[in-house]
N, C-alpha and C positions, 0 to 999 in steps of 0.2 A: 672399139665403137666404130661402128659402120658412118659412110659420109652424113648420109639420112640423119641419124641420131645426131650427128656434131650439128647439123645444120638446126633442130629442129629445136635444141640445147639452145645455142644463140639466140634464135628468135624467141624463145621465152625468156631470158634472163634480161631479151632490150623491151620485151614486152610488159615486165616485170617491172624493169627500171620507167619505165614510160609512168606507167601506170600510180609509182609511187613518184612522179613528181607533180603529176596530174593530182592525187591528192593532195601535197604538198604546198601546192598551187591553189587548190579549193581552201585548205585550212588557212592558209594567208589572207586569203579571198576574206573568207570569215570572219578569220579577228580581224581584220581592217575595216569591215563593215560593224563589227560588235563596237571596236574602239569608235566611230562615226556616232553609232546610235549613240552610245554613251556621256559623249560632249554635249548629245543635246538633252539626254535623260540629268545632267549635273546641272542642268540650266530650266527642270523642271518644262521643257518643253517634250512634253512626252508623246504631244499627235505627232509631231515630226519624229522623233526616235524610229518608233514602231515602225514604219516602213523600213528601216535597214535591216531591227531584228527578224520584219519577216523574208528578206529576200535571202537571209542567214538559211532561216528554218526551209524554205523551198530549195538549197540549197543541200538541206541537211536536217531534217524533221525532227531530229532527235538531238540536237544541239542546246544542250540543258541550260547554257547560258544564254543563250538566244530567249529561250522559253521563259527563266526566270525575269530577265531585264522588261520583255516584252509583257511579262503580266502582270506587273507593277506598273507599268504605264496606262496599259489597259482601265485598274483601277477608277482611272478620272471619267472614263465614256463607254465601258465597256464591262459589267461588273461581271458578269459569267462570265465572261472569255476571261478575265482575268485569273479568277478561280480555278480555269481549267488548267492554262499554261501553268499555274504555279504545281498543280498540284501536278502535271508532266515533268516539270523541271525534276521534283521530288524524287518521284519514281523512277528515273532514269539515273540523278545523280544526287544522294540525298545529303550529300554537302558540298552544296551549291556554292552556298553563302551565309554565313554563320547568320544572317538575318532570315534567313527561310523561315523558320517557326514561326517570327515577327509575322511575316508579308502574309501567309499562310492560314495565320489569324483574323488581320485584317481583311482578309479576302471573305473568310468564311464570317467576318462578322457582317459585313455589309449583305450578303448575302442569306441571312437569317440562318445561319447555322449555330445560332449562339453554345450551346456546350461544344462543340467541336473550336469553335472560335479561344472558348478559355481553355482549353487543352493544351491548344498551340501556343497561347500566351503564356500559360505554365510554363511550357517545356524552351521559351524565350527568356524568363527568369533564369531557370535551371542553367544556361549559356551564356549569362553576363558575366563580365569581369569584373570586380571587386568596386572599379573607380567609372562603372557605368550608371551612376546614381540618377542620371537623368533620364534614363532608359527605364528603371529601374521603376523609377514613382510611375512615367508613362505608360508600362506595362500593368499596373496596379489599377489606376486607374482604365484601360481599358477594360481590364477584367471585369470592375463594374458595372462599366459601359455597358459588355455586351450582357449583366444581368437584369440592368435595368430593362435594356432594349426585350429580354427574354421573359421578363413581369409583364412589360406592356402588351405586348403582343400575343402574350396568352389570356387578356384579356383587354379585348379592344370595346370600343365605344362604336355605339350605331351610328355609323357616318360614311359614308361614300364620298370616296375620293377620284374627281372624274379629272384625265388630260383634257386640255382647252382644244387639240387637237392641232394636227399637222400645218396649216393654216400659219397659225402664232406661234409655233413649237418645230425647231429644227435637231439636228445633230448636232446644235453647239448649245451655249448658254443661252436659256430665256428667264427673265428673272425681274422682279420689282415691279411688280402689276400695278397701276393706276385708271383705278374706272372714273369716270364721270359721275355726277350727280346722279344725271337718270339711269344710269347701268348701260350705256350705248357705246359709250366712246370708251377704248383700251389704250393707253401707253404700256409700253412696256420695254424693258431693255434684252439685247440681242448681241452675242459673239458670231452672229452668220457670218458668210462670205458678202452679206449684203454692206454690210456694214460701210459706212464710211471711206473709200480709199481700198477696200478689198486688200488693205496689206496685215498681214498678222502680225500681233506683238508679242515679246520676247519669248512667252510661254506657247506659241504657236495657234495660240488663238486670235479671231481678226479683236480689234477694239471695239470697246462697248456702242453702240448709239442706241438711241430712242428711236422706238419704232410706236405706228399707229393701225388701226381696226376700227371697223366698224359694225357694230351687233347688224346681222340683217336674217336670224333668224332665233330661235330661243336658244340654240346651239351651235349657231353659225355666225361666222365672222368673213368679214370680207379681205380680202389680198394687202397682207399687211404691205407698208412703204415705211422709210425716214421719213421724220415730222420733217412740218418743210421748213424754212427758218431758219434761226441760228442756234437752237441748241445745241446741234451735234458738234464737236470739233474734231482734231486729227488724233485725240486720243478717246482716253473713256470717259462716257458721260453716260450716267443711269438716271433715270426719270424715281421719282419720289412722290409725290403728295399734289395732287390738284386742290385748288381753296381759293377760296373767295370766290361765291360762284363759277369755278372752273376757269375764273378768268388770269389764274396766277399756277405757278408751276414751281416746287423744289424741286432739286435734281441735283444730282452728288456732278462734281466736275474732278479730271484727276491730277490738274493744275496743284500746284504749293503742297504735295503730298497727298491731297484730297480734301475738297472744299464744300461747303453748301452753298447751290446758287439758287436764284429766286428770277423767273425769267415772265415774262407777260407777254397775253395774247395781245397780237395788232388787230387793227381794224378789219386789215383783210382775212384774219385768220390765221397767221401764221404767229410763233413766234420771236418774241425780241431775242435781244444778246443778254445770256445769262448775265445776273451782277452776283455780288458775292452778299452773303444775307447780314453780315454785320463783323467786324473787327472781335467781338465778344463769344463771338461763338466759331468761327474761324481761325485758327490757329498755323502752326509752322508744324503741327505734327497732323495727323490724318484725320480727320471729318466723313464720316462713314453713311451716315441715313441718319432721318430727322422726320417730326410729324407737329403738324401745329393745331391745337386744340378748334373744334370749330366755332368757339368767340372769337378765334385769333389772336389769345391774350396769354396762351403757355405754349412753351416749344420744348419737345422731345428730342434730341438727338443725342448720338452716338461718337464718342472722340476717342482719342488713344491720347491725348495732352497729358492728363494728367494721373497717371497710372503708374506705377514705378515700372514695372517690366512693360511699359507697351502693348498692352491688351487695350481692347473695345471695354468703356464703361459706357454705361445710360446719363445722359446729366439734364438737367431741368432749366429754363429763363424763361422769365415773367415780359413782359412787353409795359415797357416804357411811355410815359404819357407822349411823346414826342413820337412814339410808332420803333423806335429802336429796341434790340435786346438787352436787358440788364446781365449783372455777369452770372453766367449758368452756376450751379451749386448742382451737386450731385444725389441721382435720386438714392442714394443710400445702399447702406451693403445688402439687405433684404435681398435687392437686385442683383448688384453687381455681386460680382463673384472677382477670383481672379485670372478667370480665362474670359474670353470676347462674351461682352453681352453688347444686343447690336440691334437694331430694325426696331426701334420702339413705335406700336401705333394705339391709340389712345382712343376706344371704343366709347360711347354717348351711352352708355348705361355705365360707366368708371373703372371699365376693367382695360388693363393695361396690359397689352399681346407685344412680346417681345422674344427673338431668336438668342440662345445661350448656347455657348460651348462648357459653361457651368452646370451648377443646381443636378439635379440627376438626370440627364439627358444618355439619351440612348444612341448616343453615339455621332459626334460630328453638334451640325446645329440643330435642337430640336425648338418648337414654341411653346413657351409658358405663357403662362396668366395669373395675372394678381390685381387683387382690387386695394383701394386707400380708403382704409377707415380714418374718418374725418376727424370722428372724435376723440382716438389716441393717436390720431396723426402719425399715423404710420400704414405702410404695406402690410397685404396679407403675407405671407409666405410663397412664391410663386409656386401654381401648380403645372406638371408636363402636361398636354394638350393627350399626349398619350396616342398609341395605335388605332385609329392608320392614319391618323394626320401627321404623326412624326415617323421617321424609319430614322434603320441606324446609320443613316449618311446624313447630309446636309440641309434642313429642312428652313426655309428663311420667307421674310417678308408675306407675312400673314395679312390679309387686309380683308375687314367686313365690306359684304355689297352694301347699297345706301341704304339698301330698306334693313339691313342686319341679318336676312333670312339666311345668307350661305357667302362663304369668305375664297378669296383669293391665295395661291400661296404658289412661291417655287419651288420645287423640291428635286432632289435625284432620286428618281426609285428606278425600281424594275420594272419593265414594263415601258419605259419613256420613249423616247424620239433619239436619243443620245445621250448628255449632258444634264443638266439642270432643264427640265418645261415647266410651263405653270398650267395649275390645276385648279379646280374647282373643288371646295369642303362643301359637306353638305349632307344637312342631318336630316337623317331618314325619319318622317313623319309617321303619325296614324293612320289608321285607313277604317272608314266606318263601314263597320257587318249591321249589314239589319238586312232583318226577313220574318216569316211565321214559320211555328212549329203547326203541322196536319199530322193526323192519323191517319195511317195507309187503309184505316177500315175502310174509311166513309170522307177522306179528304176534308172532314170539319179542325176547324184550328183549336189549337190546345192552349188553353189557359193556364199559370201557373208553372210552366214548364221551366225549368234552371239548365241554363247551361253556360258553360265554363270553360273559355278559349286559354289553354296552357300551352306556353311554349319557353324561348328562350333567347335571353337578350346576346349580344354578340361576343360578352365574355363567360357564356354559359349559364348566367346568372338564370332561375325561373320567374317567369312573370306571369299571371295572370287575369283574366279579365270575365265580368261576371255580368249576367242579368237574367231576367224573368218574363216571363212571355206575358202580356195584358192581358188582364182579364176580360178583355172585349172582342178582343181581337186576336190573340196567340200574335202577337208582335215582339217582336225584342230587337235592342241596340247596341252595338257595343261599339267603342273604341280599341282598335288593337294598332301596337306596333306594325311597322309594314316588313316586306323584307324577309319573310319565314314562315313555317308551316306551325300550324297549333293543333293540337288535338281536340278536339272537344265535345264535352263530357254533358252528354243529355240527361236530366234527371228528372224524375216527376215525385212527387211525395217522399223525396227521402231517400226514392230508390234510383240506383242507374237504369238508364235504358238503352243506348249505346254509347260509343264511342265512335266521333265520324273524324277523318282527315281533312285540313281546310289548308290550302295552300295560298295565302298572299304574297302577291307582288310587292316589289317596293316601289313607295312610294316618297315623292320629294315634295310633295306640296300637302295640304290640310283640307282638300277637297275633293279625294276623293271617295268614293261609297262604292259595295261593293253587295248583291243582295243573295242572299242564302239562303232559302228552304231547306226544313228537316222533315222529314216524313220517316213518323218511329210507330214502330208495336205498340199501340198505348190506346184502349176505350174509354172514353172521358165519361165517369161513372156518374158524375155530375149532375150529366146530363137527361134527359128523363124520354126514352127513345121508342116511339111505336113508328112502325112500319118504315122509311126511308125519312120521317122527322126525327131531329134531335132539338130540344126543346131547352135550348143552352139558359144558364144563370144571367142576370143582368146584376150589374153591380153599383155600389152607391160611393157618396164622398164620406169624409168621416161628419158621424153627428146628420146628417142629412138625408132625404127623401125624395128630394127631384128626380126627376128622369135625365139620364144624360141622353144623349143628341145618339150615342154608338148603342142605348139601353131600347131607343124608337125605335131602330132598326130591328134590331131582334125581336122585340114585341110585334112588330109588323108582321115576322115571319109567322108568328105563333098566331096572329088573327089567321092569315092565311092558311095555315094548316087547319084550325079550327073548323073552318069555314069550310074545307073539303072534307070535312070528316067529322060530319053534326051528331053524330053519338057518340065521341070521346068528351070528355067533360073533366075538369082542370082543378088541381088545387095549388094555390100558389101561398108561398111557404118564406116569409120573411126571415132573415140572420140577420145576426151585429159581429161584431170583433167585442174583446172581453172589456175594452173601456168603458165607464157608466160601470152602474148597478144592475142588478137582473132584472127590477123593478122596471126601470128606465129604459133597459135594452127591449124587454117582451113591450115596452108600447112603443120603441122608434121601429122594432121589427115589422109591428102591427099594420106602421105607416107605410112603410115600405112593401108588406104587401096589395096594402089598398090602390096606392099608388099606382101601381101595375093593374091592380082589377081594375080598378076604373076607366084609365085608357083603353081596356082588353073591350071595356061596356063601351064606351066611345064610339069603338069601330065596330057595334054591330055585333059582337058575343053576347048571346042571352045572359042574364045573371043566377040563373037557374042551371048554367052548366062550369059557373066557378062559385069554388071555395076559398074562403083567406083562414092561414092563423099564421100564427107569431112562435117564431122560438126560439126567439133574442137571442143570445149567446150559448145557451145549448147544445147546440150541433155546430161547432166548429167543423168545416170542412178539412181544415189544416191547422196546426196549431199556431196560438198567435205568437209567433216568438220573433217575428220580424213586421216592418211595415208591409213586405211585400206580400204575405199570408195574411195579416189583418187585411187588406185590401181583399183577397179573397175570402174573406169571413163576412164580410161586407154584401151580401148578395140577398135576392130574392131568385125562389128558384120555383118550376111548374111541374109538378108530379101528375099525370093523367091516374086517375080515380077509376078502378075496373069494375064494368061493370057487373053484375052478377054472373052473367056465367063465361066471364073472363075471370083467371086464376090471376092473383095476384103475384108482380113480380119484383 
């Protein structure tokens, strides 16, 4: 071997050696950064972790433990990224962590993947070890979880669920909405960096305080602030229930494990030092959320006292002549279950909204509703609020606006700001179609016309909605859902004439109209037509012979005509609907043609160029099988009489 080669030998073997301690050195790097994230992933502080796992992964992209660790944290504020890293981890090293199927699941449950969700939790059974029986019932019931979660959502409820928007909703927790009377003023609770002291607690989020807003638009809120006061203190403190004229405030304090305080406005506006709401309902174990009826005589809250394993029951006190609480009593298993039932709020028509990790929730907390019948003294059975008010994460503190029209709620979805925001429920209204049916012959409106607005409510269900054009006017109205497209189906006597597309917006309020003209292929045979007149029916009430007010109008037009054209000459031709006798009907017909001749003689028509008879119930135009055909049976109608060496037509 030549010098060259010895020399060139060396320098790769120290290049070599460099290079593998250089890795060496990164893999160290690594676990000391994985073992970091990890003391604080065991401490459930999982915002702080995730910056080590990821300075791993820029390190090393493909660092499967890095990925797994990192997308379990994720989980709490990041539901896709979570999803993605675990399902990297997978791919790269698919035994990671004998809990991978677990996390895997849970990722894809939160993310509505629900069969992919129970696959993974199958194959999380299939992996347990004999004495994991806690794992075991958990995994069982998730499985449900994600079927319930998978029934709701394949059939959700007409409701719009709006963010209250960036304003009041950050990348940390928003949660515990409290409006005012008149729907102006927001509390609400906040994990920002705004918070109190800007220092975070144990789990890496800053402490709860109470925050405030003010509406300065229908969807606008102003620069929220800390109330000013003494609500807040150095730990958490979540705002609850405004009452007694707004002039009083609950609010969870996280003093003695967790308390209910009861705090009052001052003079100036601010308020006082929370107190604690009574010995009787405040306990040595946790105090969660609470709502007080608006007589002020029952109180709703939430404890962990008295539960054998330490879950959230609901429990019930009566208010004492003295203003104190009696000892609560529990509102009964109906309710409770034996995981957290928690945020009771107690709606003025009796129905009782409360957040369960029980009952069949789709995952996490969802909100149910039960009403108390009085009379067997008992709850109904709670029912899920169902899709899209609940997802399969966390969904809590439901709270009606004052006026009851659309509710308050916190929830984690897709879609958020970060963490927990609060949102806006809100049930999509009607929206009113009205307009006239014309013929494209001659732009006159069609009387009797049906049509039939079909579409579909938002878990696919068909609905439809039906009406009849006036006989005076070719007018029709309807009420439809808002929100969706409907087809609708034009008909005249039975038969179709088209099908047209109508697209409505939605709508959140009950006021709006929206107006639609039809113009179909259709000659109104009815009508009795020389030259560019059509000489439309006028129509009666039932049993009666008056003129209506829309019957003057049309009779006007026909003087009018008359009058430009003194050689056509008239016969005007009385109907009934088939109630009464023939007898009865040929002389109310009678009347009803005189009716009309007379005023036709009023204004100036000779009576030498009209004719009357009567053909009671005879000549049904439409059969009488509904009110809205007797209505058109109902008519007097004007045939022009030809004269001799006009061909009859």
């Amino acid at each position: 071997m030549n010098q060259l080669a010895k020399s060139f030998s060396r320098f790769s073997l120290l290049f070599a050696l460099l290079c593998l301690l250089a890795v060496s050195a990164s893999a160290q790097s690594n676990r000391k950064l994985i073992r970091s994230g990890n003391k604080l992933f065991a401490k459930e502080n999982y915002r702080a972790a995730v910056p080590f796992y990821e300075q791993v992964l820029a390190n090393d992209p493909n660092n499967a433990d890095a990925l797994y660790f990192a997308g379990i944290s994720y989980m709490t504020f990041d539901k896709e990224k979570a999803a993605d890293y675990l399902y990297r981890a997978q791919k790269i090293k698919p035994n990671v962590d004998r809990d991978l199927e677990y996390w895997l699941g849970r990722a894809d449950h939160i993310n509505y993947r629900f069969d992919s969700a129970i696959e993974h939790f199958q194959a999380a059974q299939k992996n347990l070890r004999r004495r994991d029986e806690e794992r075991r019932e958990e995994l069982a019931m998730l499985i449900q979880h994600a079927r319930n979660a998978k029934r709701e959502v394949e059939n959700p409820k007409d409701i719009f669920v709006k963010n209250l928007g960036g304003v009041v909703n950050s990348a940390y927790s928003e949660h515990s909405p409290v409006i005012s009377s008149d729907d102006n003023y927001l509390l609400y609770t906040s994990r920002s960096s705004e918070a109190t002291g800007g220092k975070p607690a144990a789990d890496g989020e800053y402490y709860e305080d109470i925050f405030e807003s003010t509406r300065i638009g229908e969807d606008e809120w102003s620069p929220t602030k800390i109330v000013a006061g003494q609500l807040n203190s150095t730990s958490h403190d979540a705002s609850i229930q405004l009452f007694d004229n707004d002039t009083k405030l609950l609010l969870y304090r996280a003093d003695n494990n967790g308390d209910i305080m009861v705090a009052e406005r001052q003079a100036d506006g601010t308020w006082g030092a929370p107190k604690s709401i009574g010995d009787k309902i405040n306990t040595k174990d946790y105090e969660s959320d609470a709502f007080i009826t608006k007589d002020g005589q029952t109180l709703y809250f939430s404890t962990s006292a008295y539960s054998e394993n330490g879950d959230l029951d609901i429990y019930v006190s009566k208010r004492n002549a003295d203003g104190s609480w009696a000892a609560p009593k529990s509102i009964g298993s109906t309710i409770n279950t034996p995981f957290d039932d928690d945020s009771p709020y107690f709606a003025d028509n009796g129905t009782l909204y409360f957040a369960s990790m029980g009952h069949n929730t789709m995952g996490g907390y969802d909100i149910f509703a039960s009403k108390y019948d009085s009379v067997a003294r008992r709850w109904a059975k709670p029912v899920n609020m169902g899709s899209p008010v609940n997802t399969p994460d966390d969904d809590t503190y439901y709270r009606l606006s004052p006026d009851g029209s659309y509710a308050y709620l916190s929830s984690y979805r897709i879609g958020g700001y970060g963490e927990k925001d609060i949102y806006t429920i809100n049930y999509i209204r009607n929206v009113r179609v009205q307009g006239q049916v014309f013929s494209k012959v001659d732009s006159m409106a069609i009387p009797g016309v049906e049509l039939i607005f079909n579409g579909l409510q938002a878990d696919k269900r068909p609905i439809s909605y039906r009406d009849v054009t006036r006989p005076d006017s070719g007018f029709y109205q309807v009420d439809v859902l808002s929100g969706r497209n409907f087809q609708v189906q034009v008909s005249k006597d039975g038969k179709q004439i088209t099908m047209e597309e109508l697209e409505v917006p939605m709508s959140l309020n009950d006021t709006t109209t929206i107006v639609r003209n039809f113009y179909i292929d259709y000659v109104d045979t009815t009508a009795t037509r020389t030259g560019m007149m059509a000489m439309k029916p006028i129509y009666f009430d039932t049993d009666e012979y008056n003129l209506r007010p829309q019957s003057v109008n049309e009779l006007d037009r026909v003087v009018a005509y008359l009058k430009a054209n003194p050689l056509v000459n008239v016969s005007i031709e009385g109907h009934c609907d088939s109630r009464a006798n023939d007898e009865y009907n040929l002389k109310l017909g009678e009347n009803r043609a005189v009716a009309a001749y007379e005023y036709l003689k009023s204004k100036g028509i000779s009576e030498r160029r009209l004719v009357t008879v009567s053909y009671g119930e005879r000549k049904p135009a439409v059969p009488n099988t509904s009110a809205e055909n007797m209505q058109l049976n109902r008519r007097t109608e004007f045939r022009v009489i030809p004269r001799a060496d006009q061909p009859a037509k």
